[in-house]
N, C-alpha and C positions, 0 to 999 in steps of 0.2 A: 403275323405279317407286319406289326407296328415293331418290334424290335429293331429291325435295322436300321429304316429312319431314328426310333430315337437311341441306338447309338449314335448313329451320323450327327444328331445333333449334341448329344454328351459331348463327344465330341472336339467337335469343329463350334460349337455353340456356346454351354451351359459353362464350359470349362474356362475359356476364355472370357466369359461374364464375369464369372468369379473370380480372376486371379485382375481383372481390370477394376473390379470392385474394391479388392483389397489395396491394388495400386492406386486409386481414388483419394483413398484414406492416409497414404504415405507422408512423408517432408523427406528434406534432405535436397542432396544440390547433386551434379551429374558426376560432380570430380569423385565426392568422397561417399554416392549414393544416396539411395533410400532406403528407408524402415518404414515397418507399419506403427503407426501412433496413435493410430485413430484420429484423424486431426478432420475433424467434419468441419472447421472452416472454410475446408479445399473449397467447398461447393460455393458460399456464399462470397468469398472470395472473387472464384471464376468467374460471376454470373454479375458482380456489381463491375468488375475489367470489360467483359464481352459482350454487356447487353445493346449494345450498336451493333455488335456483329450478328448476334442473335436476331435482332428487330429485322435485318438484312436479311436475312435466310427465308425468316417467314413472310415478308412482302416480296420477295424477289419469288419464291415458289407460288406462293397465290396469285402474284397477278403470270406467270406464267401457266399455269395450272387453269386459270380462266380463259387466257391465249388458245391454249390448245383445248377446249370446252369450244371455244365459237370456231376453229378452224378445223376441228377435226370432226365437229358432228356434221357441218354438212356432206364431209369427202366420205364418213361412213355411213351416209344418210344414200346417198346416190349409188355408192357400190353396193348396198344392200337392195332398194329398190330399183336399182336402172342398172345396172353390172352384169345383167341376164349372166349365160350361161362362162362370160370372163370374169368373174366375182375372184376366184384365186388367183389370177392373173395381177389384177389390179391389189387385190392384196399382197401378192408377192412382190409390187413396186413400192406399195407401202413399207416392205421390211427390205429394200435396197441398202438403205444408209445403212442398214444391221451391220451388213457386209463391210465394211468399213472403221477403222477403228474408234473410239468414241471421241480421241485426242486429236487427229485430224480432220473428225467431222469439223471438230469445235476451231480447229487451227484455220479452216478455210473460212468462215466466218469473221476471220482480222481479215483476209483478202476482201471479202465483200464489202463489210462495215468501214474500209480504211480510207482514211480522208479523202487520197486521189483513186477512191477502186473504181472499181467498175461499175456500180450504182452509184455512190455519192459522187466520184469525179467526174462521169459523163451529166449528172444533172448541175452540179455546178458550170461546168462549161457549158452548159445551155442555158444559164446565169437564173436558173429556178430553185437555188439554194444559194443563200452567200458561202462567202470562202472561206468565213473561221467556223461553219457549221459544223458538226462532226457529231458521231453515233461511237464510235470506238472509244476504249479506255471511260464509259460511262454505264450506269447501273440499267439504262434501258437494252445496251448491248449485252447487258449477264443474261438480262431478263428473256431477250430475243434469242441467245443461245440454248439456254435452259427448255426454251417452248419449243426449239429447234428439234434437241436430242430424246425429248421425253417425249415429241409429238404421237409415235405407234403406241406408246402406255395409253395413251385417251382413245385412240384412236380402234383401234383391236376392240373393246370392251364396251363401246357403242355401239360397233359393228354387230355384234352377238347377240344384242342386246336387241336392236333394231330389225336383223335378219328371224329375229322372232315373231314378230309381229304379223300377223296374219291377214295379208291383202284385202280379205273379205270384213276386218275389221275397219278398215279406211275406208272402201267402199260401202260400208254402212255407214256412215259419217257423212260421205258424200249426198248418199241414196236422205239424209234427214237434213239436207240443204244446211251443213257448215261448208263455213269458205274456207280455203287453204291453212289461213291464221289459226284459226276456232281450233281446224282438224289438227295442228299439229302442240297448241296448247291447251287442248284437251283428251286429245286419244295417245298420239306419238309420244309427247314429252312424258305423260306417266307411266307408257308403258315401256318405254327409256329407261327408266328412273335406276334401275338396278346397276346398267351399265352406265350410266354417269358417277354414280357410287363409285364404283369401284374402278373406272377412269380415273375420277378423282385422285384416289387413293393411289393408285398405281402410280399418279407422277407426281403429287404432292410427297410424300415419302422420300423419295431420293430424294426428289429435286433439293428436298431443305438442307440433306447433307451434302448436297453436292459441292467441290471447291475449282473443278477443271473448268466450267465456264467464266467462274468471277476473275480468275489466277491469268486466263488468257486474255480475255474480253475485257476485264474491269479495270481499278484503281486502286493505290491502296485504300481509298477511300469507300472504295463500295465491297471489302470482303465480306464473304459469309463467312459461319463460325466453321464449317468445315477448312477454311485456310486456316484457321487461328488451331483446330486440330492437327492439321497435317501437319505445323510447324512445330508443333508443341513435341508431338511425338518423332517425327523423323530430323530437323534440323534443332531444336535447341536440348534435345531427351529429357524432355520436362515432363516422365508421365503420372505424375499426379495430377497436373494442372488439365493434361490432354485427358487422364481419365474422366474426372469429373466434367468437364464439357459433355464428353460423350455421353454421359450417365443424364444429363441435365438434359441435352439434345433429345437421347431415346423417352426421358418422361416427359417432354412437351408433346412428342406426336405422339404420344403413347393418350393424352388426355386430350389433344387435337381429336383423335382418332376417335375416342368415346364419346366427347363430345358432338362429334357430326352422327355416328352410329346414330343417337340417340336421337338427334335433333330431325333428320329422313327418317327414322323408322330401322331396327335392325334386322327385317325382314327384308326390307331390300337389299343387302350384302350377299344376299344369297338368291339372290332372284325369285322367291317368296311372295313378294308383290304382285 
């Protein structure tokens, strides 16, 4: 029964790993090509060019990734416990923006964030912001977009995580006189833990390669390395320079990733805990 996934992945996967690998290692220029040379400077090369764009990626996904941590545990805190019998309902409002494409989620967000929109220009003209203010074309609007489009990644995965949790556990918490606080950093938050993990993970991941919120939302000043990808390979067909990003990109979260495993415990990735 595992054979067909892993063709699927030979594939659509393994295959293309490998021929990006080899294209990694290339030189040569677009006119007259590339060869393989082995030329493992590519990497250090890449990495002393992009390391602004890099340092961008991984603060613009952490601190959105903590965004949606504080705004999505309490919405799947209340549909798990107060949602009674519309818990899919309200979930299904949660997965609305799905419906929609990820490009114009992110395009209506210039609407919002835009100097004279409809938040900032109505608070300006009630003179509660001055008039060179602005959110758009800055790293806090990548940031806000990003928390924007990855909010149901956190948000799902608490949800599950929480609708676990057994009423009669809280109410024995209650019944040994903890207050609301106590009960929820010391019964809730640990028996959380699994779906914070793996919330985490689910929107730190993209989010670092993400390049449609910074390209829309941003500056040149605030890219991620995924714009420095996308250009590399589709406008200047630079792809050794775009291989080895990539290659560099997937062993940072690859060591991100082990790192946090280890640091929570690898039994909560699997709800173990």
């Amino acid at each position: 029964m595992v054979l067909p996934g892993g063709i699927w992945l030979g594939i659509f996967f393994l295959i293309p790993l490998v021929y990006m690998a080899s294209a990694s290692l290339m030189t040569g220029n677009p006119t007259d090509g590339y060869k393989l040379t082995w030329h493992f400077a590519n990497y250090t090369d890449v990495f002393s060019l992009y390391k602004t764009q890099f340092l961008h990626s991984i603060v613009y996904a952490g601190a959105a990734t903590i965004i949606t941590l504080v705004v999505g545990f309490p919405v799947a805190y209340w549909i798990a416990f107060y949602g009674g019998r519309r818990k899919n309902f309200f979930l299904l409002l949660l997965l609305v923006p799905f419906f929609v494409s990820f490009v114009i989620r992110t395009l209506a967000w210039q609407f919002i964030l835009s100097d004279e929109g409809v938040v900032l220009g109505t608070l300006k003209n009630w003179h509660l912001l001055p008039e060179n203010f602005r959110v758009l074309a800055t790293s806090w609007a990548v940031i806000f977009g990003i928390a924007y489009n990855f909010l149901p990644f956190m948000t799902l995965p608490l949800y599950v995580a929480l609708e676990k949790i057994p009423v009669s556990v809280l109410e024995a918490a209650e019944d040994l006189y903890a207050a609301r606080y106590q009960r929820l950093r010391r019964v809730t938050l640990p028996m959380a833990l699994p779906g914070i993990v793996a919330g985490s993970l689910l929107t730190f991941i993209p989010a670092v390669g993400d390049y449609i919120n910074a390209e829309l939302l941003g500056n040149p000043q605030s890219q991620m390395i995924g714009n420095v990808i996308e250009s590399r390979f589709l406008r200047v067909n630079d792809y050794p320079t775009g291989s080895a990003l990539s290659f560099i990109l997937m062993a940072a979260i690859l060591i991100a990733v082990f790192i946090y495993a280890r640091f929570v415990g690898t039994e909560q990735l699997t709800g173990g805990g």
